[in-house]
Backbone bond lengths (Angstrom), bond angles and torsions (degrees), N, CA, C in turn:
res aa  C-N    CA-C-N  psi(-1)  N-CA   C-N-CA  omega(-1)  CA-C   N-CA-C  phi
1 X - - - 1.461 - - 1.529 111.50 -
2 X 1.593 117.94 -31.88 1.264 98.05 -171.53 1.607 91.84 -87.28
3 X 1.319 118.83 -39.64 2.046 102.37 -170.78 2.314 100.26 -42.78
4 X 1.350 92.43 -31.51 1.728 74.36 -156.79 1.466 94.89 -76.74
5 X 1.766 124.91 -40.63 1.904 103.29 174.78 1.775 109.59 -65.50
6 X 1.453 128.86 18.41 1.286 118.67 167.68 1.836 102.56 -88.26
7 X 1.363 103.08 -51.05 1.402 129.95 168.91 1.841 97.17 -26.02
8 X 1.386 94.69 -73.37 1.674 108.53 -160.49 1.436 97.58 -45.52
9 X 1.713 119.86 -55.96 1.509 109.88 -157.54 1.447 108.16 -75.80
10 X 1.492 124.84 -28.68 1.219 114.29 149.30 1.359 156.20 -15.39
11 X 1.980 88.22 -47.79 1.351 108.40 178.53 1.254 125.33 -73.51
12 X 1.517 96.83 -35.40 1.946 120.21 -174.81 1.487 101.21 -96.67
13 X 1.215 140.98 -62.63 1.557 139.55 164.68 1.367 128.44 -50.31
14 X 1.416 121.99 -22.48 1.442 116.24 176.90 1.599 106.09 56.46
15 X 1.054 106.79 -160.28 1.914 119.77 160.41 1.412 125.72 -24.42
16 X 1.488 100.20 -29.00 1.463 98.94 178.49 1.286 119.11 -72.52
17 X 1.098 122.44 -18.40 1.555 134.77 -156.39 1.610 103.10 -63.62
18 X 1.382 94.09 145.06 1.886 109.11 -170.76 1.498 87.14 -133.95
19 X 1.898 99.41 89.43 1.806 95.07 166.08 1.711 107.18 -104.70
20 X 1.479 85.54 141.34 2.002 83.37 172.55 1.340 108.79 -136.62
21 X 1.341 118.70 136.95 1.659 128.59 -163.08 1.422 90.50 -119.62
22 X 1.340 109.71 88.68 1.638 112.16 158.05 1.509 105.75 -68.08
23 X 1.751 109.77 169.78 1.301 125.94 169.54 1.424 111.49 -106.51
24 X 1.189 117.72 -137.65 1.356 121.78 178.64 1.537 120.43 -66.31
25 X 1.407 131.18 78.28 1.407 132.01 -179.80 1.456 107.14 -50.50
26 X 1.305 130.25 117.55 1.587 136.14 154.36 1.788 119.94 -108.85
27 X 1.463 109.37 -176.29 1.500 101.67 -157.27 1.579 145.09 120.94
28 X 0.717 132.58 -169.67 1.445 129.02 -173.36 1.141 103.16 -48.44
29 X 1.824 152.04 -166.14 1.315 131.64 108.54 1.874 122.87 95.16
30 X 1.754 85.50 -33.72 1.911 93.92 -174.53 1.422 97.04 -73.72
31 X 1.456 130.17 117.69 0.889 149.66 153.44 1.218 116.77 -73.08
32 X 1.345 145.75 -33.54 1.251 142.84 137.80 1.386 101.72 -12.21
33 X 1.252 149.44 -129.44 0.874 139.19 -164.01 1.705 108.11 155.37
34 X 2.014 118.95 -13.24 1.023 127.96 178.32 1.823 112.23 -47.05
35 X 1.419 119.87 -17.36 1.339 83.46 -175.96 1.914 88.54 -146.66
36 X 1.218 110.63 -11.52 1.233 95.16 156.63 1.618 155.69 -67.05
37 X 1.402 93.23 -6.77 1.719 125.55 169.33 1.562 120.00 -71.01
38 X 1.327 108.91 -18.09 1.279 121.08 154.91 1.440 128.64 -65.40
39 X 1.158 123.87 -66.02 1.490 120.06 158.37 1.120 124.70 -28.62
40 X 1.655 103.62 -75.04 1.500 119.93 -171.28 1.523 100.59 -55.83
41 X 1.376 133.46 -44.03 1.293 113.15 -171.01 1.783 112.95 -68.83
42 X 1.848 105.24 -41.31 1.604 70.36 167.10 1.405 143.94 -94.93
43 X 1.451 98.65 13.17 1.667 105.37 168.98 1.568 108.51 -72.96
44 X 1.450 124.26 -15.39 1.428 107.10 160.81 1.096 129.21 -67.58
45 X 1.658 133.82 -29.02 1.398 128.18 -176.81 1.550 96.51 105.07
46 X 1.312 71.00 173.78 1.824 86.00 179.50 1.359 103.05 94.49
47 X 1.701 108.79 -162.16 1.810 140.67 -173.10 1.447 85.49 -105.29
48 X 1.432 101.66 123.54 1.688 97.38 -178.52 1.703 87.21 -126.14
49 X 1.365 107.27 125.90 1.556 103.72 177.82 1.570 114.70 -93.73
50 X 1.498 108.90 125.96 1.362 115.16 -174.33 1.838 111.57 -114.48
51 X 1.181 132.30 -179.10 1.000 113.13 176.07 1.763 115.62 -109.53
52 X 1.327 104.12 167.06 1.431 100.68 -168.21 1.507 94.29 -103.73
53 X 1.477 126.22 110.12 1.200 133.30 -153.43 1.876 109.93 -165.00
54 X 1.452 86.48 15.98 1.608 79.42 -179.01 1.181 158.43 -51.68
55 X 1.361 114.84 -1.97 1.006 137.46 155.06 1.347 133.25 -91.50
56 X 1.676 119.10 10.73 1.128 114.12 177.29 1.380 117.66 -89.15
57 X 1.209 130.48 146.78 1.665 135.20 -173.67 1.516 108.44 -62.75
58 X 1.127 142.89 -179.98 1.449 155.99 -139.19 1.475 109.43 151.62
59 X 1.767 105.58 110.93 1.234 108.25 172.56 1.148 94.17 -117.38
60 X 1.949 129.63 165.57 1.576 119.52 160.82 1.394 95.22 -164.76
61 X 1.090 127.89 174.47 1.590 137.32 -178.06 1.326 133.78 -132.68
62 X 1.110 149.01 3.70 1.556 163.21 -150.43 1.518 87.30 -6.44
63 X 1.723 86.26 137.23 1.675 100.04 -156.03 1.719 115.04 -68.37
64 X 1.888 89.38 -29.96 1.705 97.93 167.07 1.426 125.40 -45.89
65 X 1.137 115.81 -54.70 1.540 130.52 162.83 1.420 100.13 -27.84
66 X 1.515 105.30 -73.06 1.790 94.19 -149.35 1.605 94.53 -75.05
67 X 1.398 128.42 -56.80 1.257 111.97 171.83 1.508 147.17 -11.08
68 X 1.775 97.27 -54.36 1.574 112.53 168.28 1.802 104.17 -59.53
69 X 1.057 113.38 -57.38 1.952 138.16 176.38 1.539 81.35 -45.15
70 X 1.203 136.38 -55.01 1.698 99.55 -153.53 1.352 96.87 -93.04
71 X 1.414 133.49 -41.36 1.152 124.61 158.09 1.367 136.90 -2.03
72 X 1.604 108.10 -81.73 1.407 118.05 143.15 1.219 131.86 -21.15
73 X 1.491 108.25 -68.18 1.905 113.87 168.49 1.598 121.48 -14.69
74 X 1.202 105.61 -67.00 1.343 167.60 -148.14 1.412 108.12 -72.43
75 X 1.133 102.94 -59.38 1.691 119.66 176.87 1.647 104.72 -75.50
76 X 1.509 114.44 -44.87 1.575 120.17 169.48 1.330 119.35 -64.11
77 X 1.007 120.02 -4.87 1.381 124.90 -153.63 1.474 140.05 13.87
78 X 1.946 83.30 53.75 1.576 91.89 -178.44 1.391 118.23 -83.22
79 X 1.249 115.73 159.62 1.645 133.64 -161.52 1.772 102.61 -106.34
80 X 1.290 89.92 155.14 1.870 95.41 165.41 1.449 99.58 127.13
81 X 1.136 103.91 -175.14 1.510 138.51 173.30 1.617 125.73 -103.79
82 X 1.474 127.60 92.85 1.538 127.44 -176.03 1.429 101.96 -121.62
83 X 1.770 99.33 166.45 1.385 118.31 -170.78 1.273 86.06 -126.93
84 X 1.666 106.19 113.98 1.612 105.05 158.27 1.093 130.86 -130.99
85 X 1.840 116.19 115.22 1.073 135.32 -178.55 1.497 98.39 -160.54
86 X 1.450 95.70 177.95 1.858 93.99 173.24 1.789 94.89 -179.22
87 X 1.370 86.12 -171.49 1.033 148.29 23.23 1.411 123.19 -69.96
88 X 1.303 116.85 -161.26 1.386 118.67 172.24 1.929 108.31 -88.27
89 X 1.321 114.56 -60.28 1.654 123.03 137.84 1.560 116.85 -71.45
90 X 1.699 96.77 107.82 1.640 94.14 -169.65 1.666 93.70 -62.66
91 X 1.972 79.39 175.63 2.154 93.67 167.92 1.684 78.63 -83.84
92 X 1.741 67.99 173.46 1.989 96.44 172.74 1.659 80.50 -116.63
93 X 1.592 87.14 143.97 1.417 113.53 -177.08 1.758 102.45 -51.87
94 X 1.468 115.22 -67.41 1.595 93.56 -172.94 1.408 121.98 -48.48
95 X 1.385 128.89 -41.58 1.565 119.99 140.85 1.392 137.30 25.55
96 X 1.433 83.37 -99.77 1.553 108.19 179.24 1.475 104.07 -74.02
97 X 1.482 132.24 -40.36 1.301 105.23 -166.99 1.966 105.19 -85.57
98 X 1.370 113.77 -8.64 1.447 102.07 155.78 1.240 107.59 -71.94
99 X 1.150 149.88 -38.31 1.368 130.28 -161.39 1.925 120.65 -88.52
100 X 1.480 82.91 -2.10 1.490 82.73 169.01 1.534 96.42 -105.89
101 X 1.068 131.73 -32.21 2.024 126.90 172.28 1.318 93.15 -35.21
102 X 1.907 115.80 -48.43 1.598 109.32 -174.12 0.951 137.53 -29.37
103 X 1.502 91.85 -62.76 1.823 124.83 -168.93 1.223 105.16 -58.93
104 X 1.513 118.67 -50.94 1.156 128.19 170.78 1.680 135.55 -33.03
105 X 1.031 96.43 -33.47 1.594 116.80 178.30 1.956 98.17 98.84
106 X 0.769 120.99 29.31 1.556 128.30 165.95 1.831 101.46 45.34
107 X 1.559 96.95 38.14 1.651 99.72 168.00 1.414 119.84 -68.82
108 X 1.119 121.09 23.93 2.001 108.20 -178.97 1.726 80.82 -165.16
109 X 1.683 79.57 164.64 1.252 85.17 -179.86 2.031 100.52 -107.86
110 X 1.252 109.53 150.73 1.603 109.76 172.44 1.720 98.23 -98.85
111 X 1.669 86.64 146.06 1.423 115.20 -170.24 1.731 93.89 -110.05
112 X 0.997 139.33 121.82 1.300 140.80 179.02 1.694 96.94 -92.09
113 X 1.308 128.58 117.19 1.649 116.83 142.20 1.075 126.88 -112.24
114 X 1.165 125.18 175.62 1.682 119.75 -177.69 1.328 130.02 -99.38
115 X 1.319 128.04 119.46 1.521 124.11 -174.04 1.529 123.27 -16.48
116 X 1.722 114.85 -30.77 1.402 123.77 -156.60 1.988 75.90 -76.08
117 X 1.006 123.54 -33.80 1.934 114.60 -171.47 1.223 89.98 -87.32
118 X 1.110 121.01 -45.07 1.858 100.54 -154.96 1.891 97.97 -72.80
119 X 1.432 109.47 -7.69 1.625 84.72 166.28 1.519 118.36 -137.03
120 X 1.839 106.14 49.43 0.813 92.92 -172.65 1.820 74.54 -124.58
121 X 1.643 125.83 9.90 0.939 132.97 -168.28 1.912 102.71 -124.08
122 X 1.153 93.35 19.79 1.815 116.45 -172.73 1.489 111.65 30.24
123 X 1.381 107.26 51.28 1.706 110.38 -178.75 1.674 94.47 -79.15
124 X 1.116 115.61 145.99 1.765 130.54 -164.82 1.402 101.66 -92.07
125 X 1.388 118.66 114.26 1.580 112.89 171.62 1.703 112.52 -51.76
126 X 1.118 100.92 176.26 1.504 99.37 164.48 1.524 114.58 87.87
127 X 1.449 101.57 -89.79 1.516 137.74 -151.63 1.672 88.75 -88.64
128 X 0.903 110.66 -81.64 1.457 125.19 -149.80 1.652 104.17 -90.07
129 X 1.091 132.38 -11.93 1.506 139.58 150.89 1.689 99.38 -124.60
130 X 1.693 128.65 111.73 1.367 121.64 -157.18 1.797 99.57 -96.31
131 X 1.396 124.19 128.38 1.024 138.79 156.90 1.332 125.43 113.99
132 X 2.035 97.43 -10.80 1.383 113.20 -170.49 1.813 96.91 -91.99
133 X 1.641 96.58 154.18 1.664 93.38 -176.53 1.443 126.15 -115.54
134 X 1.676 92.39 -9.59 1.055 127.48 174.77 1.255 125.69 84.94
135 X 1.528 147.14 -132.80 1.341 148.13 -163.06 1.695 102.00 -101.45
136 X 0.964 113.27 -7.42 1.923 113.39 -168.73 1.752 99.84 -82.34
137 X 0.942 129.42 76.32 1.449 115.61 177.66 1.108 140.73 -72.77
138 X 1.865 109.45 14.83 1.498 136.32 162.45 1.409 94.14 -83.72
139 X 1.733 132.57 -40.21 1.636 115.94 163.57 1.316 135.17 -52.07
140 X 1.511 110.56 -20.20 1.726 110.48 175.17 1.227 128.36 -78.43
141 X 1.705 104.02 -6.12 1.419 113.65 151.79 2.066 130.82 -17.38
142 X 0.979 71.39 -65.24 1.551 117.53 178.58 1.502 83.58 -35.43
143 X 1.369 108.91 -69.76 1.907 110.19 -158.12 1.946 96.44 -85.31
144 X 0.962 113.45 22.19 1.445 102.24 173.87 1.455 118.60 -111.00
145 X 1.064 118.84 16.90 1.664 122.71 -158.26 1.992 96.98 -57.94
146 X 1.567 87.54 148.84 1.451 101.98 159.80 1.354 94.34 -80.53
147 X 1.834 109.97 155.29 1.066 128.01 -175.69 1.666 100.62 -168.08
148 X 1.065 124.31 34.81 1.565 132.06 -165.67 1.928 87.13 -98.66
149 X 1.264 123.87 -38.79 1.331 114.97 -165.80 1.711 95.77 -75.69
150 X 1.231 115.02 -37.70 1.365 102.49 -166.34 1.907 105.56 -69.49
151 X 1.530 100.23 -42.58 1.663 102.41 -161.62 2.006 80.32 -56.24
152 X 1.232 129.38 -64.31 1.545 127.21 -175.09 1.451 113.34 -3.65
153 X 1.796 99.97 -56.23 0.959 114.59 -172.63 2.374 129.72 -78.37
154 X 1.126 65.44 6.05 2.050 94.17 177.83 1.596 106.44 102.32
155 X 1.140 109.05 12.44 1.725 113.85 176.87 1.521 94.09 -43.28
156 X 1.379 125.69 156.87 1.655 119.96 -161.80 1.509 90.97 -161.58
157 X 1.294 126.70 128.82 1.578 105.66 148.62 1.903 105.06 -140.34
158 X 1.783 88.47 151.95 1.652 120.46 -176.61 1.194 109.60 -68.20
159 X 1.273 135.54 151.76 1.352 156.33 167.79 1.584 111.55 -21.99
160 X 1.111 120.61 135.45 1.548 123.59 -174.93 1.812 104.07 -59.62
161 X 1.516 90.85 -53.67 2.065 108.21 169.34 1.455 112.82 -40.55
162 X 1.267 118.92 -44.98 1.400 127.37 -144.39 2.314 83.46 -76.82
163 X 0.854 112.91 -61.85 1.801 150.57 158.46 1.289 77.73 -9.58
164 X 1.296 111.81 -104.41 1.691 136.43 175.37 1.311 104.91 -4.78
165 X 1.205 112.93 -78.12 1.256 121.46 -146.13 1.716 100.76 -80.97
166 X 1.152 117.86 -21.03 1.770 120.53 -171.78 1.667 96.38 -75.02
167 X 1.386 110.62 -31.67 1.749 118.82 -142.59 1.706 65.17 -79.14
168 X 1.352 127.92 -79.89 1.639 128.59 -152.59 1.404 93.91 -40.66
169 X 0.999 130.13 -54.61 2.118 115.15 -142.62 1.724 78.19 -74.70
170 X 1.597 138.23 -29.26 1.308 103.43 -158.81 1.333 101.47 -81.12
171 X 1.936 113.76 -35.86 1.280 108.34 -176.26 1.686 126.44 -62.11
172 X 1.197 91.15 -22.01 1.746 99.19 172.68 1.595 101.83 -56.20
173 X 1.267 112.62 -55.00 1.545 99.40 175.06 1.549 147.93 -78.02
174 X 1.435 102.12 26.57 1.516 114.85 172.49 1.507 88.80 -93.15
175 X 1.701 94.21 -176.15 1.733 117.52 -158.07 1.689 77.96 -83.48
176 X 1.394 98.32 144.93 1.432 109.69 172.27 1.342 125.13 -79.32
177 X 1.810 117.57 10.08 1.591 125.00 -171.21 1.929 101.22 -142.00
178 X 2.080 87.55 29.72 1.622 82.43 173.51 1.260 90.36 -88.33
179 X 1.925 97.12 176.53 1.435 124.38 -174.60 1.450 106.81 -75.87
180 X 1.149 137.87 154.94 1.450 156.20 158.80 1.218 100.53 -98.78
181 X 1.696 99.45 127.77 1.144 122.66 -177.02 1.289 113.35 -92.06
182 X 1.444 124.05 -37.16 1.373 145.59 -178.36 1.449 117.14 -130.51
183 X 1.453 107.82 148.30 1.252 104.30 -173.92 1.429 137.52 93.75
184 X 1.378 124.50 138.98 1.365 128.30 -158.93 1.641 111.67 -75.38
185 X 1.190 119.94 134.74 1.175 137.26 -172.54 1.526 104.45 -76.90
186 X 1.278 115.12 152.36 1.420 122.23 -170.99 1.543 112.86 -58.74
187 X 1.270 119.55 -34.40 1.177 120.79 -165.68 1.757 109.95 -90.05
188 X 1.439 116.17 -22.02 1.278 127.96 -148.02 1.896 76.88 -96.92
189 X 1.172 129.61 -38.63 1.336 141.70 -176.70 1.470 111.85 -40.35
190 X 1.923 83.32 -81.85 1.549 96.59 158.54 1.838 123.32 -23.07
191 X 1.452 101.93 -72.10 1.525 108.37 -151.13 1.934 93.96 -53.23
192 X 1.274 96.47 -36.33 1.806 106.81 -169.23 1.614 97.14 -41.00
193 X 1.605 95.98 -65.86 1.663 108.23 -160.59 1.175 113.56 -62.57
194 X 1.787 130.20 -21.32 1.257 110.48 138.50 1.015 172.91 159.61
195 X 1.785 95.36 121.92 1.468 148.18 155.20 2.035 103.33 -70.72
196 X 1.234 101.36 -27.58 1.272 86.29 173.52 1.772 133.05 -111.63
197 X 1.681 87.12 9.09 1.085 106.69 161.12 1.323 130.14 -95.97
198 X 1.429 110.10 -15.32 1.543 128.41 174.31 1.488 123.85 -79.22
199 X 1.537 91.86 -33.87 1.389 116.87 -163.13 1.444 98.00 -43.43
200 X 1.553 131.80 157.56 1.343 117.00 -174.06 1.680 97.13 -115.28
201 X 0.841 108.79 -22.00 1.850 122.50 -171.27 1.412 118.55 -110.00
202 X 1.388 109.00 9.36 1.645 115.44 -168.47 1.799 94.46 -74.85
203 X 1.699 93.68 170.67 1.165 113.22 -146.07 1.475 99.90 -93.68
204 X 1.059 132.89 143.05 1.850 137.13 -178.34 1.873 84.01 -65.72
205 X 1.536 101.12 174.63 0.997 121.84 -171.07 1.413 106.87 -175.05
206 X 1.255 92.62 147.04 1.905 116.23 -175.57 1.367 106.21 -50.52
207 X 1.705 129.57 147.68 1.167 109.39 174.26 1.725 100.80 -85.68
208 X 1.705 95.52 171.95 1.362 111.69 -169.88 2.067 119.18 -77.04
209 X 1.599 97.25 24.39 1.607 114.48 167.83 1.721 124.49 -60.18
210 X 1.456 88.90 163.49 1.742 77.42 -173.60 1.283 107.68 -56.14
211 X 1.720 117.29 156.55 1.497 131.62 -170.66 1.681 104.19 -93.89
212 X 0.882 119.12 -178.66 1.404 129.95 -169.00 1.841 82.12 -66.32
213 X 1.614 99.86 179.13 1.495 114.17 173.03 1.461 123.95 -101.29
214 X 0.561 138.09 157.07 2.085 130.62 -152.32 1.642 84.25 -82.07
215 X 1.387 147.79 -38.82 1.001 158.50 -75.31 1.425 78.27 -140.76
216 X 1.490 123.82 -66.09 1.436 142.80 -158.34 1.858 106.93 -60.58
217 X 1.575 125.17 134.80 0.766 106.52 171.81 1.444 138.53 -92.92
């Protein structure tokens, strides 16, 4: 659906056309739930099981960012085709999800497991574990986008913390018996952590230390 409304404005705009292919928008407001389940889960406490995946790429955008960015566009009435998300060198997932444990005040502890359980225990990339893509590494595509034409163009993005910390105060203020859109349910958590504590043959795993730097290639 979105290639054919790229198609459409094409058809009627010609040259003029201002297409922009964001990635994963996070932030105030995302009701989705893809990246706000991070926080909130470790501002609850506890063994929060994450995956041991450190090397997988991570792109995201805080919606302010691109908003202000298309705004701008918009008003210039510049033309073309951009990818906006970033970083420009994505984070690697263990990364980012230590650096939001940070923000957090390091209330829970993270349980690292290894993809070979999380899919041999059919935990759902994506949705139901949020950001991880799992073992397909033709899917991390996805988190690699060029985005050099857009940043060219003043594409900008704010502090990973700054993100963090906006997404909690808003999510703190929804009804406390809304639905979750994303993300593992308390109980389904539990049963994981343990099955993977029982497990007799499960797989070693990295300890839960800072991750490489988004920065590093």
């Amino acid at each position: 659906l979105k290639a054919l409304c790229e198609e459409e404005v094409h058809r009627i705009f010609g040259d003029r056309s201002l297409i922009i292919r964001p990635g994963l928008i996070v932030g105030p407001d995302d009701v989705s739930d893809r990246f706000t389940y991070w926080p909130m889960r470790f501002d609850r406490g506890g063994e929060a099981l994450v995956p041991d995946s450190s090397d997988q790429p991570v792109q995201i955008i805080d919606v302010r960012d691109l908003a202000t960015w298309m705004v701008r566009m918009a008003e210039g009435r510049r033309s073309g085709v951009f990818n906006a998300t970033g970083p420009e060198q994505p984070y690697r997932l263990a990364w980012l999800l230590e650096s939001i444990h940070r923000e957090m005040g390091s209330k829970c502890q993270l349980v690292p497991v290894s993809s070979a359980f999380l899919e041999r225990e059919q935990v759902g990339p994506w949705m139901e574990l949020p950001l991880y893509l799992g073992n397909d590494r033709n899917a991390w595509g996805m988190m690699c986008a060029k985005v050099s034409r857009a940043v060219s163009e003043g594409l900008c993005f704010r502090q990973v913390s700054d993100t963090v910390l906006d997404t909690v105060q808003w999510a703190k203020s929804r009804a406390q018996d809304h639905a979750w859109r994303a993300g593992l349910s308390q109980s389904r958590e539990s049963e994981l952590l343990e099955r993977w504590r029982s497990h007799p043959g499960r797989e070693p795993v990295q300890d839960a230390g800072r991750g490489p730097d988004p920065r590093d290639p």
